[in-house]
C-alpha positions as CSV (number, residue, x, y, z in Angstrom):
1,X,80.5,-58.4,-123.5
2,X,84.0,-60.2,-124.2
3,X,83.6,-62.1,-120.5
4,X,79.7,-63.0,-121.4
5,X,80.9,-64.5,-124.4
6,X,84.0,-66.4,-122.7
7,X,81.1,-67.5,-119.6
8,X,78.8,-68.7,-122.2
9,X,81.8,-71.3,-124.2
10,X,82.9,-72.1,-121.0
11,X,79.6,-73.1,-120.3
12,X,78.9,-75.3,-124.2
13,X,82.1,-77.2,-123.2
14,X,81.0,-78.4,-119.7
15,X,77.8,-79.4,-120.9
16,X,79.3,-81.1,-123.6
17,X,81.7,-82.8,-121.3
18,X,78.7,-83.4,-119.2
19,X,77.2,-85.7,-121.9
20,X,80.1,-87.1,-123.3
21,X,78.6,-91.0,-124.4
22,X,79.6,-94.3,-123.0
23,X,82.1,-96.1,-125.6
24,X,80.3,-98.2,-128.8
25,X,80.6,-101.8,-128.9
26,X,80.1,-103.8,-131.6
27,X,77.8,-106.5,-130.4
28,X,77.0,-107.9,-134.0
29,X,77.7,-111.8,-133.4
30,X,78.1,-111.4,-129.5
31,X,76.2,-114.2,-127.4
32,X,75.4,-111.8,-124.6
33,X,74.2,-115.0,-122.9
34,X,77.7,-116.6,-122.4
35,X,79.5,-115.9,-118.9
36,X,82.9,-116.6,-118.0
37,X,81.6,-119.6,-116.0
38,X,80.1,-121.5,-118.7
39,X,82.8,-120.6,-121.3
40,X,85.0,-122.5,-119.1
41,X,82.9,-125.3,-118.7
42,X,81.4,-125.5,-122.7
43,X,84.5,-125.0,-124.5
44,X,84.3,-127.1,-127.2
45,X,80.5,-126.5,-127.5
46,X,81.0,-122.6,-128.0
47,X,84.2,-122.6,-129.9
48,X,85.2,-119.3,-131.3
49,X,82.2,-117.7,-129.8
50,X,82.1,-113.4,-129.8
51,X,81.7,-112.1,-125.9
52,X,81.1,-108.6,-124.5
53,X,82.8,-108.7,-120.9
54,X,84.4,-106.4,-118.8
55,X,85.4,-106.3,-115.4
56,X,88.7,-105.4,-112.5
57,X,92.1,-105.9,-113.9
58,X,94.3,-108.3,-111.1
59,X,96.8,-108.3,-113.6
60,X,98.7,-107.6,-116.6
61,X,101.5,-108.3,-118.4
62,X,103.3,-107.7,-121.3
63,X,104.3,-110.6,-124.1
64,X,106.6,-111.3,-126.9
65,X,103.6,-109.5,-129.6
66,X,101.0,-109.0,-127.4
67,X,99.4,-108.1,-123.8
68,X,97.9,-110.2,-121.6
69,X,94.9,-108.6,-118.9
70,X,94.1,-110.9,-115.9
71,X,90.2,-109.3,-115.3
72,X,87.4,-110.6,-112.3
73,X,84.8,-110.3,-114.7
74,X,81.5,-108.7,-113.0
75,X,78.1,-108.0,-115.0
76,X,77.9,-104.9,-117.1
77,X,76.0,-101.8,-116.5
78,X,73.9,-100.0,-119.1
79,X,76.4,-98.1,-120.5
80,X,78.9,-101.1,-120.4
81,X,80.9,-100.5,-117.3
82,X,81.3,-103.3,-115.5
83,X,79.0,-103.2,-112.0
84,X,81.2,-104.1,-109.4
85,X,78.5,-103.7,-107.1
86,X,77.1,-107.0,-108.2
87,X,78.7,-110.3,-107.2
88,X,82.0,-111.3,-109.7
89,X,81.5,-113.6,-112.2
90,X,84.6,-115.3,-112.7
91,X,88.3,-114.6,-113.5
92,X,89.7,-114.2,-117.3
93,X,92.3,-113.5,-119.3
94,X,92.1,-111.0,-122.3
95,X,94.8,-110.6,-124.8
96,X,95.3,-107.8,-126.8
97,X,97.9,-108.3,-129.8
98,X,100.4,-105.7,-129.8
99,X,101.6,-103.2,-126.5
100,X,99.5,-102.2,-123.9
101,X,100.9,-99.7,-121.4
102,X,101.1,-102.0,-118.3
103,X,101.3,-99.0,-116.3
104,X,98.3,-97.3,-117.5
105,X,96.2,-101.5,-117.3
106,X,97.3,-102.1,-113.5
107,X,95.7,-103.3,-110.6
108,X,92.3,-102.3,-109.5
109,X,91.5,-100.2,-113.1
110,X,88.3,-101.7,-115.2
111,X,87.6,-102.3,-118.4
112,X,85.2,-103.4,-121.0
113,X,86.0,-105.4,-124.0
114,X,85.1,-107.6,-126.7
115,X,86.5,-110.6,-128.7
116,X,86.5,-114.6,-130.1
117,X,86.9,-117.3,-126.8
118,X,89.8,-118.6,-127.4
119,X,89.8,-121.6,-125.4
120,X,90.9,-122.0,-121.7
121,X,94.1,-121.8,-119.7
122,X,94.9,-123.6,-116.5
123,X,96.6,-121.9,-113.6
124,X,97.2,-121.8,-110.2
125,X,95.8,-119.2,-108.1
126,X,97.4,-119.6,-104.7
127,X,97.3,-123.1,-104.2
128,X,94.0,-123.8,-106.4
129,X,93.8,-125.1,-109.8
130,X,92.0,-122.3,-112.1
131,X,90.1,-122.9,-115.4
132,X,90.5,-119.2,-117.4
133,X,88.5,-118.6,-120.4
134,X,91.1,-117.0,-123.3
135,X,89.3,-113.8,-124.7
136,X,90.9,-112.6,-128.1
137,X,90.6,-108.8,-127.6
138,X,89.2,-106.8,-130.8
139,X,88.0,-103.9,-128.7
140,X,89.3,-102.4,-125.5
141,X,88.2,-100.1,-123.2
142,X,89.9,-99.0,-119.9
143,X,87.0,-96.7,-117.5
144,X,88.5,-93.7,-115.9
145,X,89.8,-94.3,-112.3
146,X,87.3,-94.4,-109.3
147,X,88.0,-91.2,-107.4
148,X,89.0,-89.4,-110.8
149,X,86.8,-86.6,-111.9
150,X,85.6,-86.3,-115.6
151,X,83.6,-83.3,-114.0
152,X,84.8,-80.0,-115.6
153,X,87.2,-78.1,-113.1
154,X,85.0,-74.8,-113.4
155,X,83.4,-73.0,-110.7
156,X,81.2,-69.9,-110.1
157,X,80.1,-68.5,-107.1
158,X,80.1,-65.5,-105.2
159,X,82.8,-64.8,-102.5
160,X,82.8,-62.4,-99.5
161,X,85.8,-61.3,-98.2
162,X,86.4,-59.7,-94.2
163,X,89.6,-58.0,-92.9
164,X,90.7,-55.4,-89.9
């Protein structure tokens, strides 16, 4: 009875895990219609305008008070993970005031945040001239690793065992 019991919580909990929901932005004031592109184009014109973007990290790096994500922006999914099955739709950079574990915001990891524009930044990227938009971060999210299972680690099955 003890083992049934034990079986059937084992069982809640991966369910549970199962449907665990995609992270809640608030969108109230985003323009879901602004993409990296044009924010670096219309930057007067748009101001301090909210955005919802999200995307690959290339880079990041830590400040005096605050941390600074280099992301290739790519559409977002449903659920707001970025789609990096579609085509990129530009590079930007997100700050986040305070520390942000470079370690754990490294290369290749994506995320989805939201935040003012706060204006552009020139840089060079190789021997190119860039035009980054400046995202204010006021929410952050950082996706689990590709490869990295949020699937529970249980597993039934019946086993048959030979020997001599």
């Amino acid at each position: 009875m003890r083992s049934a019991r034990t079986i059937l919580g084992m069982s809640v909990v991966a369910l549970l895990c199962g449907c665990a929901a995609a992270p809640k932005f608030d969108t109230t004031g985003v323009d879901m219609t602004i993409t990296p592109q044009r924010a670096s184009m219309e930057t007067e014109q748009l101001g301090s305008a909210r955005v919802l973007w999200g995307g690959m990290i290339i880079g990041s790096r830590n400040l005096t008070d605050a941390t600074e994500l280099e992301v290739l922006a790519y559409p977002l999914a449903s659920n707001r993970e970025p789609d990096t099955a579609q085509a990129p739709l530009g590079r930007v950079l997100a700050v986040r005031d305070g520390y942000l574990e470079t370690a754990d915001y490294t290369q290749g990891r994506s995320v989805t945040f939201n935040g003012a524009l706060d204006g552009i930044r020139q840089a060079q990227i190789g021997e190119a001239e860039y035009t980054y938009p400046v995202v204010r971060i006021d929410m952050l999210h950082l996706w689990p690793q590709r490869g990295a299972s949020s699937e529970p680690r249980v597993h039934f099955g019946i086993g048959v065992m030979f020997g001599n």
